[in-house]
VOLUMTOR-333711 format. One record per residue (C-alpha): x, y, z. Coordinates in Angstrom, 1 decimal, always signed. Each point is the difference from the previous one (the first is absolute). Layout:
// VOLUMTOR-333711
+--------+--------+--------+
:     c1 :     c2 :     c3 :
+--------+--------+--------+
:      X :      Y :      Z :
...
+--------+--------+--------+
This chain:
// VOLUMTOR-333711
+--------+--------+--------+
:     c1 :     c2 :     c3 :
+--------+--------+--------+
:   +0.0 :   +0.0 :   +0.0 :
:   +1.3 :   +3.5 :   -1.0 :
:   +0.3 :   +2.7 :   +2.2 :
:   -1.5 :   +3.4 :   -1.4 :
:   +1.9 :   +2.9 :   +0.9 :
:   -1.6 :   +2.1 :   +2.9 :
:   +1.0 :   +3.1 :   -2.0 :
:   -0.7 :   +0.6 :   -4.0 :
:   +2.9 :   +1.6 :   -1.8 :
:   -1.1 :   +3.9 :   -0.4 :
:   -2.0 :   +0.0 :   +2.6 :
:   +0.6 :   +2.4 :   +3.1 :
:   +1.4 :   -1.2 :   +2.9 :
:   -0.7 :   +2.0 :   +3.5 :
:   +3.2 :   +1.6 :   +1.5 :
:   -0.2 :   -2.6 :   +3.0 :
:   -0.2 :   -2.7 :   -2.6 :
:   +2.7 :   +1.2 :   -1.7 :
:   +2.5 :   +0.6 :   +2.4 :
:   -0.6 :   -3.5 :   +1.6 :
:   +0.9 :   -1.9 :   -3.4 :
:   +3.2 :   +2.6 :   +0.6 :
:   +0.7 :   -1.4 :   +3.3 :
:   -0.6 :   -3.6 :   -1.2 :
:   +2.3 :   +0.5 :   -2.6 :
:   +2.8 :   +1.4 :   +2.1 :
:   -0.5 :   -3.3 :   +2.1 :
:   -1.3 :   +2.3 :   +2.9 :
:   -3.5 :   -1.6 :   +0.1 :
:   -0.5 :   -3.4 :   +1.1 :
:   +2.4 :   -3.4 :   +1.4 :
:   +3.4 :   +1.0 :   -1.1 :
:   +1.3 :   -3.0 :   -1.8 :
:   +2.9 :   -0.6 :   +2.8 :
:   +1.0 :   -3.5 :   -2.1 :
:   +1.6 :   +2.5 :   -2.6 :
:   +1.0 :   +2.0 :   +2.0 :
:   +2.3 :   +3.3 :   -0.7 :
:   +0.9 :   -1.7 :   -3.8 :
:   -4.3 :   +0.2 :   -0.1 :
:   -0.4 :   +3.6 :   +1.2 :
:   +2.9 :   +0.8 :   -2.8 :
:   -1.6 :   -1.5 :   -2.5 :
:   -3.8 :   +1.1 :   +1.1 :
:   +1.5 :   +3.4 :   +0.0 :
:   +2.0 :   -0.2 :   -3.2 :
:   +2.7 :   +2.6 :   +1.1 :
:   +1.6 :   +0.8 :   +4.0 :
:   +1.4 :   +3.7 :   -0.5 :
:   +3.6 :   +0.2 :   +2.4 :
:   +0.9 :   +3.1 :   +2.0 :
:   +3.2 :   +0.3 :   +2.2 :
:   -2.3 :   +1.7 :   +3.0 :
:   -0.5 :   -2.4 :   +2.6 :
:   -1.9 :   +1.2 :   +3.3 :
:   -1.8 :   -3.6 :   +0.9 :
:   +1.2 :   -1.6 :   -3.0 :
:   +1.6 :   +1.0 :   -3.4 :
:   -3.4 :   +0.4 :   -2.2 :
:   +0.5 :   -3.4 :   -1.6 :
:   -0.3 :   -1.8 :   +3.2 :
:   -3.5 :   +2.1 :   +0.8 :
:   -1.9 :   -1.1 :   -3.3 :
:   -0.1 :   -3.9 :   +1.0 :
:   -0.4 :   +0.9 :   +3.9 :
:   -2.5 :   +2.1 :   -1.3 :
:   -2.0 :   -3.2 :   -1.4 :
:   +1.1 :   -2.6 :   +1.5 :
:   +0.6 :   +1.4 :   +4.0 :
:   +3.5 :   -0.8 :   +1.7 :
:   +2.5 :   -1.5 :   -2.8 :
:   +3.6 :   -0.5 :   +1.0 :
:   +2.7 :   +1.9 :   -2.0 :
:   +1.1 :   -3.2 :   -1.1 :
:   -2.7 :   -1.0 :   -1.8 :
:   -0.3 :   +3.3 :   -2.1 :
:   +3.7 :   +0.1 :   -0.6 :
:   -0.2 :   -3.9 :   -1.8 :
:   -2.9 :   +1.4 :   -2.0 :
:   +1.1 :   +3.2 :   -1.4 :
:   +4.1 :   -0.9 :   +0.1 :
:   +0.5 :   -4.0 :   +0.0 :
:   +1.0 :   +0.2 :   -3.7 :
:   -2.7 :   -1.7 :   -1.9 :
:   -3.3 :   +1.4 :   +0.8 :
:   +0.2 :   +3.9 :   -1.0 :
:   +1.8 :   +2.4 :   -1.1 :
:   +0.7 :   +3.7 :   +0.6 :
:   -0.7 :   +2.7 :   -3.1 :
:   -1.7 :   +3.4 :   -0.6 :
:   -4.5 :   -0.5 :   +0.0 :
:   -1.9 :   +2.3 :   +2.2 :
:   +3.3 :   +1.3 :   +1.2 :
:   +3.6 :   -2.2 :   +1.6 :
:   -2.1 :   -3.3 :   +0.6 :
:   -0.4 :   -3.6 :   +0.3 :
:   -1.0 :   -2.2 :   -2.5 :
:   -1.3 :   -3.4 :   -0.4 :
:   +2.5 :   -2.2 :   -2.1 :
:   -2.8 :   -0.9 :   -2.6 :
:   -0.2 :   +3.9 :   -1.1 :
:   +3.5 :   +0.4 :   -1.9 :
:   -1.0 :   -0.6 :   -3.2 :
:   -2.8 :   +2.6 :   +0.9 :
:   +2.4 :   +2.8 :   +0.3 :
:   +1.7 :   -0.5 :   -3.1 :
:   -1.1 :   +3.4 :   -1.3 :
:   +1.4 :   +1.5 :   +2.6 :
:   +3.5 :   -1.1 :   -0.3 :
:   -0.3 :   +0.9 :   -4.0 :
:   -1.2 :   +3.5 :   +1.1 :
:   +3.0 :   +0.1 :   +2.1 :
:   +2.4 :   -1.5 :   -2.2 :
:   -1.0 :   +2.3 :   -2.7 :
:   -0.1 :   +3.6 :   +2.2 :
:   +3.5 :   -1.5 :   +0.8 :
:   +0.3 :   +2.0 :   +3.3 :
:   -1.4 :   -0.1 :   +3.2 :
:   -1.1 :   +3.1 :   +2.4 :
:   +2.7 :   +2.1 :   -2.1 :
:   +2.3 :   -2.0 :   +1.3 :
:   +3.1 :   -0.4 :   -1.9 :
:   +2.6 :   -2.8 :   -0.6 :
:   +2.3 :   -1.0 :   -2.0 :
:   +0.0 :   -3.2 :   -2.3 :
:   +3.2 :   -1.3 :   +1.8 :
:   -1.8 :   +0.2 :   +3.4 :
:   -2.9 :   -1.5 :   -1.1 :
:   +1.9 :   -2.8 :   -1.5 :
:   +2.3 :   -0.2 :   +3.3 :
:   -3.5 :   -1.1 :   +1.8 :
:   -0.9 :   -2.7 :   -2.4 :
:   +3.7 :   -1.3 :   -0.3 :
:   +0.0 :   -0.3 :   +3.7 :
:   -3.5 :   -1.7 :   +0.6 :
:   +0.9 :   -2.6 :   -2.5 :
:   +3.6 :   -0.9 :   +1.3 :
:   -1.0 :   +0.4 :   +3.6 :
:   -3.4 :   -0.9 :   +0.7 :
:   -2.7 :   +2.3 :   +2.1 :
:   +1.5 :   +3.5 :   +0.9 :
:   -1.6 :   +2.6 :   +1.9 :
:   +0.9 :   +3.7 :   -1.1 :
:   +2.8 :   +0.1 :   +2.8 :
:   +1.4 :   -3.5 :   -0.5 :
:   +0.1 :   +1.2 :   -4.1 :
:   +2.4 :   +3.2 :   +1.3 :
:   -2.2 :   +2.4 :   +2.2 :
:   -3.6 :   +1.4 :   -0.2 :
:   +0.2 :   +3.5 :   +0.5 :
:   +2.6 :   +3.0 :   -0.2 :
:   +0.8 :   +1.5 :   +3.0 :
:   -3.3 :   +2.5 :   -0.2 :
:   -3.6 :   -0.9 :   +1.5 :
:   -1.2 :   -2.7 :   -0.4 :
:   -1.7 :   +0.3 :   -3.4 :
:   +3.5 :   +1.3 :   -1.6 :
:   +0.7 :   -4.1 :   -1.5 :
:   +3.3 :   -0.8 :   -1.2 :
:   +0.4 :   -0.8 :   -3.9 :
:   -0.3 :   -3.7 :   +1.0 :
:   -3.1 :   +0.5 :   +1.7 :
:   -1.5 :   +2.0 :   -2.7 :
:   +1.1 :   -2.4 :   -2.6 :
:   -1.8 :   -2.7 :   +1.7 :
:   -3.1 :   +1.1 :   +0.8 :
:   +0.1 :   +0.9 :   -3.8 :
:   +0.6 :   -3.6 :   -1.0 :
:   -3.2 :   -1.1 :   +2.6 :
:   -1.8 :   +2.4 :   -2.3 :
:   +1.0 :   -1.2 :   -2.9 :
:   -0.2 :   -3.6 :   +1.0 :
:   +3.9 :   -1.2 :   -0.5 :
:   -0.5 :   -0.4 :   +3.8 :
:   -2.4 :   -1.0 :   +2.6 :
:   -0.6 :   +0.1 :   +3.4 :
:   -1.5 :   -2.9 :   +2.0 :
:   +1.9 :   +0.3 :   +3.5 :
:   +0.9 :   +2.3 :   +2.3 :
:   +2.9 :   +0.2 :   +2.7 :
:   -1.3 :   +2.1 :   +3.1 :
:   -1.6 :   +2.6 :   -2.5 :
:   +2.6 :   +0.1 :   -2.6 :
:   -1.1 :   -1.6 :   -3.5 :
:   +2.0 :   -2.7 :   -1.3 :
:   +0.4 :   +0.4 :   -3.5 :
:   +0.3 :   -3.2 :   -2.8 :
:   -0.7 :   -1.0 :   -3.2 :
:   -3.3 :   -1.1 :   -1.2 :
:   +0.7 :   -3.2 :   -1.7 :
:   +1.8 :   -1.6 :   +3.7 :
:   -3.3 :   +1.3 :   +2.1 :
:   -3.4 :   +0.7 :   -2.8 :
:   -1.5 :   -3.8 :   -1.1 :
:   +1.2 :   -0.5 :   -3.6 :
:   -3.8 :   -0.6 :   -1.0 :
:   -1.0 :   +4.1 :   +1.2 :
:   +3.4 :   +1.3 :   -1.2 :
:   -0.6 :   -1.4 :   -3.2 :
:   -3.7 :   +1.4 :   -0.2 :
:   +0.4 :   +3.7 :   -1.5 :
:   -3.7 :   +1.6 :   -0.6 :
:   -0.1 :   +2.4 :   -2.8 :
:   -1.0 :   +3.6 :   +2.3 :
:   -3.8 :   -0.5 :   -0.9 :
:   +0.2 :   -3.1 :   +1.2 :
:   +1.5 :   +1.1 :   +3.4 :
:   -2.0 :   +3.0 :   +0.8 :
:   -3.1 :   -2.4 :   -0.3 :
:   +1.2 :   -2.5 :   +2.6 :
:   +0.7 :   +3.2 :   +2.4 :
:   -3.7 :   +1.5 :   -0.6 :
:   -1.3 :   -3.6 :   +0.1 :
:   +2.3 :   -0.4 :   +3.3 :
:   -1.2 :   +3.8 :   +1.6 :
:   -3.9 :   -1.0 :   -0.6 :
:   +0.4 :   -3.1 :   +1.9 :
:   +2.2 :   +1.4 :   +2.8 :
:   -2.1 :   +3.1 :   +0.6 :
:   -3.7 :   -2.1 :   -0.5 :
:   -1.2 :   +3.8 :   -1.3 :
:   +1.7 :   +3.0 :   -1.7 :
:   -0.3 :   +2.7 :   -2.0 :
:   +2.4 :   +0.3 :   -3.4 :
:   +2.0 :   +2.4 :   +2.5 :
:   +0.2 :   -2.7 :   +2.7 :
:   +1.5 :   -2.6 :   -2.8 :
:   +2.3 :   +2.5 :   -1.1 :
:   +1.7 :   +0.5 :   +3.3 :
:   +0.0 :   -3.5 :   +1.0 :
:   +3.4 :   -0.6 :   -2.2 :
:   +0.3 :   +3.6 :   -0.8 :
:   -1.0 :   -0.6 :   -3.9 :
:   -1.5 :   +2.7 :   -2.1 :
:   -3.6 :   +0.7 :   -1.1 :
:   +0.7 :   -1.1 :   -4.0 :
:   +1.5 :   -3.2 :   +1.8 :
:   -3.2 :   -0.7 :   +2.2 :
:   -2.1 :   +1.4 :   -3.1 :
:   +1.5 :   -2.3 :   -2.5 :
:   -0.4 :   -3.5 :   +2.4 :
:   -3.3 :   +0.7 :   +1.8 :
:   -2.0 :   -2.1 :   -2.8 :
:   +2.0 :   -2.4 :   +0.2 :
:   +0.7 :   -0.1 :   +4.1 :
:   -3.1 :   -2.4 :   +0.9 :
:   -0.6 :   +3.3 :   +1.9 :
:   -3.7 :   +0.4 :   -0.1 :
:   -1.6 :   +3.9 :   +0.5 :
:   -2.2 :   +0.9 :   +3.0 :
:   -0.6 :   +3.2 :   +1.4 :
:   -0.1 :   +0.6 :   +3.9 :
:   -2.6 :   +2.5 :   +1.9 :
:   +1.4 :   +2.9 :   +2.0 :
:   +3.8 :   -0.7 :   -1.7 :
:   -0.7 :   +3.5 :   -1.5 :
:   +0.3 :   +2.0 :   -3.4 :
:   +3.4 :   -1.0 :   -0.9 :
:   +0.1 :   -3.5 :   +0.4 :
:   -3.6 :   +0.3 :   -2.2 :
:   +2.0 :   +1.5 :   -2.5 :
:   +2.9 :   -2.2 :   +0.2 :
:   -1.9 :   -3.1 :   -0.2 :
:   +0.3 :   -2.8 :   +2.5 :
:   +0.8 :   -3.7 :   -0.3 :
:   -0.4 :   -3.3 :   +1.9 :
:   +1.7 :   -3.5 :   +0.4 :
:   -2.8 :   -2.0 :   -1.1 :
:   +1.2 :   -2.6 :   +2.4 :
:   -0.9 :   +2.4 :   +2.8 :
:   -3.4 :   +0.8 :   -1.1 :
:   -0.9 :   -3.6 :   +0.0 :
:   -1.1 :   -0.5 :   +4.1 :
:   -0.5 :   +3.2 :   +2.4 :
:   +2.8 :   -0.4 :   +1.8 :
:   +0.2 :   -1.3 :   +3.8 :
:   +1.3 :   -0.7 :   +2.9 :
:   +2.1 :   +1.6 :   +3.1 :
:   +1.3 :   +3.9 :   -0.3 :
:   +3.8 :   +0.1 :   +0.8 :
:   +1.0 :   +2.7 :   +3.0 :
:   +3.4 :   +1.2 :   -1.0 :
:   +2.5 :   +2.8 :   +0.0 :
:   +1.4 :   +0.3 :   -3.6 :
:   +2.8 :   +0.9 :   -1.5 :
:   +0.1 :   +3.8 :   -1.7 :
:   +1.7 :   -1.7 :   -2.8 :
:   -3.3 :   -3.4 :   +0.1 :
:   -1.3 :   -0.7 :   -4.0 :
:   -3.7 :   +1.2 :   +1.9 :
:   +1.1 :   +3.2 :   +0.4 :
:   +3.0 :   +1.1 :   -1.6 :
:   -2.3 :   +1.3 :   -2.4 :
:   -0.7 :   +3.4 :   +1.6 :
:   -3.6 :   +1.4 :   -2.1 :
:   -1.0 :   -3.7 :   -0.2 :
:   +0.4 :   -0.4 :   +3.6 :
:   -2.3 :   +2.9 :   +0.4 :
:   -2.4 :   -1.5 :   -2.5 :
:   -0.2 :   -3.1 :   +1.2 :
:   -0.2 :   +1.0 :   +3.7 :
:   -2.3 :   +3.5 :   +0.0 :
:   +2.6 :   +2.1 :   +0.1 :
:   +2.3 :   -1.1 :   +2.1 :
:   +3.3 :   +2.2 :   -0.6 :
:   +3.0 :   -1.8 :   +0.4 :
:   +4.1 :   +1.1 :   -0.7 :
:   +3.0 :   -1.1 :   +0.7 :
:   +1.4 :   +3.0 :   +2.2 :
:   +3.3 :   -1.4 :   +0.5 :
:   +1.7 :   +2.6 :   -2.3 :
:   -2.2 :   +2.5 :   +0.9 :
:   +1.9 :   +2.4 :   +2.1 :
:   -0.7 :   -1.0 :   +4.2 :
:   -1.8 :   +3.4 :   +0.7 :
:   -2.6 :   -0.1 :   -2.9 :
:   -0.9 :   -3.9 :   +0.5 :
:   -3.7 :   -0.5 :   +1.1 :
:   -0.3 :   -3.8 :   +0.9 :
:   +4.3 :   -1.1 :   +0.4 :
:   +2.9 :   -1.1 :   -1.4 :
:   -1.5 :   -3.5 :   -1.3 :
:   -3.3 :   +0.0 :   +0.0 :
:   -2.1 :   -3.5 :   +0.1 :
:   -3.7 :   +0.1 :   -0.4 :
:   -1.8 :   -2.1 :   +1.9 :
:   -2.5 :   -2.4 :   -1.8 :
:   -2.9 :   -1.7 :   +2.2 :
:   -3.6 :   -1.3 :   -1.5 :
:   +0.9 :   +0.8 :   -3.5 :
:   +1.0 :   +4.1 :   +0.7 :
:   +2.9 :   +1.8 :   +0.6 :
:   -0.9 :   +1.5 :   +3.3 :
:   +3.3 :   +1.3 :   +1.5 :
:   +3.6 :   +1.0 :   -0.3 :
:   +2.8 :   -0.9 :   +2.0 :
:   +3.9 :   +1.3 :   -0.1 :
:   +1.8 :   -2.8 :   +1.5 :
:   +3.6 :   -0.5 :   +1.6 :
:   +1.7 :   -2.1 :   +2.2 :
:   +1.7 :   +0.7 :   +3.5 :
:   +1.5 :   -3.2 :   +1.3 :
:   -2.7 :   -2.2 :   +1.0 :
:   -3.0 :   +2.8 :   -0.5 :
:   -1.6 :   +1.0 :   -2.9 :
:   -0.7 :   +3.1 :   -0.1 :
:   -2.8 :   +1.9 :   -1.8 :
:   +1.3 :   +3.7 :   -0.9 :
:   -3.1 :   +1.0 :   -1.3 :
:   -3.3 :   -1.7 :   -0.3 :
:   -3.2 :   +1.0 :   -1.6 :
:   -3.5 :   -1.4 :   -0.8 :
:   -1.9 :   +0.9 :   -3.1 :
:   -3.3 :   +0.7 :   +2.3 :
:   +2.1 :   +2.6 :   +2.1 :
:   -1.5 :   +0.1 :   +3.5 :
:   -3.4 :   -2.1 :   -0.9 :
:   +2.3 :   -3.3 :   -0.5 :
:   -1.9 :   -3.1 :   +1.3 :
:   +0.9 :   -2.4 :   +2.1 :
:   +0.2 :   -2.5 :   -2.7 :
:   +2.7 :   +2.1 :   -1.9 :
:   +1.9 :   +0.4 :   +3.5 :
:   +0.0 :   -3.5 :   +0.3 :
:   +1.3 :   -0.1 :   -3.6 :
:   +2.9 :   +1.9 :   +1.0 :
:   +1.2 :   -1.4 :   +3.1 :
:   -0.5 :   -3.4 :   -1.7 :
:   +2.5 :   +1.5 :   -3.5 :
:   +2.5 :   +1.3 :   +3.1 :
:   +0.1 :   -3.0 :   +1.9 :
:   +0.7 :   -2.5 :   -2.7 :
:   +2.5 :   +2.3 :   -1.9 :
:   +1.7 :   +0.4 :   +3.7 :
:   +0.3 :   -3.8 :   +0.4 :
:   +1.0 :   -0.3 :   -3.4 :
:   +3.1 :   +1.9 :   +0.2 :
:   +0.8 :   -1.2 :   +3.8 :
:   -0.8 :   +3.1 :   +1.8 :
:   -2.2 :   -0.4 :   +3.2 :
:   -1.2 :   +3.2 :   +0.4 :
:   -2.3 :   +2.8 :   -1.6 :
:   +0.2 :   +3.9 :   +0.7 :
:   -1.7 :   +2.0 :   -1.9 :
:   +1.4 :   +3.8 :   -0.3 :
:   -2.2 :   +2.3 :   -2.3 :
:   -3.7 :   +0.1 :   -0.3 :
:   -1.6 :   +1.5 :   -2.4 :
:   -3.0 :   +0.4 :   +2.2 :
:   +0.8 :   -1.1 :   +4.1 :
:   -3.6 :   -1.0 :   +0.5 :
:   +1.1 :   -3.4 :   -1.2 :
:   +2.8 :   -0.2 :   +1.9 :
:   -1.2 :   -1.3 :   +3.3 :
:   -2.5 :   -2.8 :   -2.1 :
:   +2.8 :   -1.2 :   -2.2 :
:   +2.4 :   -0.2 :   +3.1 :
:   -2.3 :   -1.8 :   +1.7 :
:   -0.6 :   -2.6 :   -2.8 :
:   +3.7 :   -0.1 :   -0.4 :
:   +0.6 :   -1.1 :   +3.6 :
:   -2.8 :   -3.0 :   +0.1 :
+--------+--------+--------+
């Protein structure tokens, strides 16, 4: 017997609808499949973006924590860096990537190739041949074992060699699929990439429809903007493999003028059973594929404003330094700015969407995101500094000490 779909293709879908085929896509509604663990969420997920901020955790260790509750580093390290399961390359942004989407990128690596720089960076042809020499007489190098990674500037002033390998992982001649501490190891793709994906090369049509095809599924419902930014490709790219994506159009109520005008698309798979089950409670990552997405965030969760204030300058930040909305019963319904002191955790600011009104059940929200995040990273106590509004202090406290 055949299941009909609960939703017709161009037919409207109601906000709440559609922003809980969102959350089922991001694997933030319902069981978490715990048998696949962190390789699952990766692949659910499609891309894990990488930051070098780390207040819990570094921002790759929040996403699975984020669906899956208390991981060990371990297991996200053997996921992301064991050598065989992903790789690291340019998508949204610096992320992640599940093995089985090389050959997807192909037309990035051609774009590359062919603009034959990288971020005006500049190297020389004996440098860049130095890089590839070396990986192929010595095996895996990170940018200090192949002769240093930066001059003797900040941080972001990189050495010829460092430049001249991050060009080759543009390009492809090199890949990245481990990491010592949080240096890349560099090597060549025919030792690490199975010889079946190496040897698939898409034409760029081909490519850019696996990535729309990819973005639909990942984010359950998006606008032509929202598939755009999902692997940063351009509207004449979405344009030209939306009819033949699988992608089918729907529109969503109360999603406003623009995405109207845009147009809006679904994974057909999602629009096949309402989706159900259990609402994760969670602090997530600035950086988390739900929301790194700042005008879709506010779309898909009535307005809810969220930035990344780290490089904002400390006077003129509203909600902190790293910000991590809180999600509980579907909504984004908080902020917190987290940091560690020894065993505590401590809040530096904290803030609830309802202001003073907050109910109980979004207190208990809270104290239940702070407490697991707190055992998670071994600390055994919680102090909260900065309220937005001290009326909830005393409630919260108390729900924090029980």
């Amino acid at each position: 017997m055949t299941t009909q779909p609960t939703f017709l293709p161009g037919t409207e879908l109601t906000a709440d609808e559609a922003r809980r085929i969102v959350l089922a896509a991001q694997s933030l509604l319902g069981a978490p499949d715990r048998r696949a663990g962190v390789p699952g969420v990766l692949r659910s997920l499609g891309a894990v973006q990488l930051d070098t901020i780390s207040t819990l955790a570094r921002s790759h260790e929040l996403v699975p924590y984020a669906r899956l509750g208390p991981v060990g580093r371990p297991a996200v390290e053997a996921a992301y860096w064991r050598g065989d399961t992903a790789f690291e390359y340019w998508s949204h942004a610096a992320c992640v990537l599940p093995m089985s989407t090389w050959p997807d990128f192909a037309f990035r690596r051609r774009h590359h190739r062919e603009r034959g720089h990288l971020w005006g960076h500049q190297v020389t042809p004996e440098a860049y041949a130095n890089v590839l020499n070396r990986l192929r007489a010595e095996g895996p190098l990170t940018a200090t074992g192949l002769g240093g990674a930066k001059n003797r500037g900040e941080w972001w002033d990189w050495s010829e060699t460092k430049v001249a390998a991050e060009r080759a992982l543009a390009f492809g001649d090199v890949v990245c699929v481990r990491r010592e501490g949080w240096k890349r190891v560099y090597d060549l793709p025919e030792r690490v990439i199975p010889a079946a994906l190496l040897a698939e090369e898409p034409d760029d049509a081909e490519c850019v429809r696996r990535l729309v095809a990819l973005a639909g599924r990942q984010l359950g419902v998006a606008t032509r903007a929202d598939l755009m930014d999902q692997y940063r490709l351009t509207r004449a790219q979405v344009d030209a493999a939306l009819p033949d994506s699988g992608l089918v159009p729907v529109t969503v109520a109360g999603w406003g003028e623009r995405a109207a005008k845009e147009g809006t698309w679904a994974d057909p798979a999602a629009l096949a059973a309402a989706p159900r089950g259990r609402h994760r409670t969670t602090l997530l990552s600035p950086f988390d594929a739900l929301v790194w997405d700042r005008p879709r965030t506010a779309r898909v969760f009535g307005g809810f404003e969220h930035r990344l204030e780290a490089y904002v300058p400390a006077a003129k930040r509203v909600h902190g330094y790293f910000v991590m909305p809180l999600l509980a019963g579907g909504r984004l319904i908080g902020r917190v700015d987290p940091a560690r002191e020894g065993r505590t955790l401590v809040a530096r600011r904290l803030s609830f969407e309802a202001g003073p009104k907050v109910t109980e059940r979004a207190l208990t929200a809270m104290a239940d995101a702070l407490r697991e995040a707190a055992t998670w990273v071994g600390c055994e106590n919680i102090r909260i500094e900065h309220l937005t509004h001290e009326t909830t202090r005393a409630p919260l406290n108390a729900l924090l000490t029980t």
